[in-house]
Residue, then its C-alpha position, 0 to 999 in steps of 0.5 A: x098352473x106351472x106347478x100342476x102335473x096335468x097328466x096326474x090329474x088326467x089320471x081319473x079319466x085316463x088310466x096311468x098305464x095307458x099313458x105310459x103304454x102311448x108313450x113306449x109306444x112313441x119310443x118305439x115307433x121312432x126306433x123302427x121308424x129310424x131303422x126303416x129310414x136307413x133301410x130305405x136311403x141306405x144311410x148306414x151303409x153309405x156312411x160305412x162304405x165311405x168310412x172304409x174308402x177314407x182309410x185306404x186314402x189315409x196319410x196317418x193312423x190315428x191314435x186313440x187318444x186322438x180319436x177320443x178328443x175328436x168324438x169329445x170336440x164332436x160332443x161340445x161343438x156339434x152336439x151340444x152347441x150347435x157349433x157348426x152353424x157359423x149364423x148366430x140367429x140360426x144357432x140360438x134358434x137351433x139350441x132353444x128349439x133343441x134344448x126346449x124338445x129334451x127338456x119338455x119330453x124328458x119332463x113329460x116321460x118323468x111326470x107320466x112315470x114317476x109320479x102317475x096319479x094326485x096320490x104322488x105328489x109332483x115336485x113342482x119343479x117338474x111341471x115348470x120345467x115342462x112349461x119352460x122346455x115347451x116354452x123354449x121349443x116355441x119360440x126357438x121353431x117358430x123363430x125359424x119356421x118363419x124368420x129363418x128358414x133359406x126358402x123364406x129368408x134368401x127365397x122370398x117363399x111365403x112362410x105358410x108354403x108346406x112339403x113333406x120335410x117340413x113334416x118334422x118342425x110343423x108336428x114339432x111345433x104344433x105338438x109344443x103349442x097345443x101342449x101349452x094351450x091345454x096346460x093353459x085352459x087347464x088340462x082334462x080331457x079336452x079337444x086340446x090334449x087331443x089335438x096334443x096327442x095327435x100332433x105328438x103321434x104325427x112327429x114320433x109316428x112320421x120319423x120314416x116321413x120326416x127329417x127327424x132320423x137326420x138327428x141320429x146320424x149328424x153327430x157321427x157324420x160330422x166325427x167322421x169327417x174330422x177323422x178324414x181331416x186328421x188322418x189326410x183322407x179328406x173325404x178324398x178332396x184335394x189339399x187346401x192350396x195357397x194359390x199364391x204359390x209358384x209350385x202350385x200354380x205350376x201344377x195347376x196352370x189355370x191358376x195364373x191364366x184366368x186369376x193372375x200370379x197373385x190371386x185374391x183371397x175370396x174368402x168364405x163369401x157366403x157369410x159375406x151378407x145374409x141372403x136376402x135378395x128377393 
């Protein structure tokens, strides 16, 4: 069974280029999906907007070389590590769902291409890693559908309760569970692999009503705001001051007067203790 590329074997039922017509078709409904979605928030034009507001506030210039060390720290932190959640049970729950999606969509598209029909033999590996990925994206959505998410965990919210942004992990996981159970019954034409599709047309077809274009977007809003820290913009923020000191707190008077001469540190209090106050 892991080592079975299901699609071919649908190939008898299904032709291959009717497979491969659904899957261009998912492509390019997340495409204008995403292009819709800018349209209608404005996304790029913001982020554009804001972009040139922060080079007129700019302190310095930065050089090239720098502006490639922050895209590459954007790469490795943002993208491929998930660095920017500081919980580790959110970040490894993030990197296995987000790992386990690449894969098992990369595995399918390969599969559904490359090796179309039983005459092609599908190197094992294949299909496995298809299992592995769908496998991965389970575990990792579900662990946050239920154990993580703020409105159950710091909430108290029933983990069952639905809204139009949860549209993007319910078809996510939905299309990951159904995937695994029509592998697991042993692939064909069933109701399985068409409540499968349905969940798969659900996530790549709802990207306008969905959270899934945010993706898109994460990784260059997050370079654009260490250029704003490296160039002194800061997003038009003011500086980190040391509260402690007399320059300061004869700038900012209120400072003394309701948090003495030698404020406490508060720290980053919200990683002081997981939320869970219901």
């Amino acid at each position: 069974m892991f080592t079975i590329n299901h699609f071919a074997a649908l190939s008898e039922v299904i032709s291959p280029a009717m497979m491969q017509g659904y899957v261009v078709l998912m492509v390019l409904l997340v495409m204008g999906g995403t292009i819709l979605d800018m349209m209608h928030k404005k996304s790029a034009q913001y982020f554009f907007e804001n972009a040139k507001k922060a080079k007129k506030s700019a302190k310095r210039s930065v050089s090239g070389g720098e502006k490639v060390s922050i895209a590459a720290s954007v790469l490795v932190n943002e993208v491929l590590t998930s660095g920017e959640f500081s919980n580790p049970r959110r970040r490894l729950s993030h990197l296995l769902t987000m790992y386990g999606t690449i894969i098992f969509i990369a595995t399918t598209a390969i599969m559904i291409f490359g090796y179309p029909t039983p005459e092609m033999p599908t190197p094992a590996l294949l299909p496995q890693l298809w299992h592995i990925g769908a496998l991965m994206l389970a575990v990792g959505g579900y662990w946050f559908w239920i154990f993580i998410r703020v409105d159950v965990s710091a909430e108290g919210l029933p983990w069952f309760r639905f809204e139009r942004a949860d549209l993007f992990i319910l078809s996510l996981l939905a299309t990951s569970t159904f995937a695994l159970i029509w592998s697991f019954t042993g692939g064909g034409l069933t109701v399985f692999f068409a409540l499968f599709i349905l969940a798969s047309t659900v996530l790549f077809g709802g990207v306008y009503f969905s959270k899934f274009a945010h993706m898109f977007f994460k990784p260059a809003a997050a370079h654009q705001k260490k250029i704003t820290m490296a160039d002194g913009s800061r997003e038009n923020l003011p500086p980190d001051y040391d509260l402690t000191d007399p320059e300061v707190q004869r700038k900012f008077p209120d400072i003394p007067m309701y948090m003495g001469k030698n404020p406490p540190n508060m720290g980053l209090c919200i990683k002081a203790e997981r939320p869970n106050h219901y």
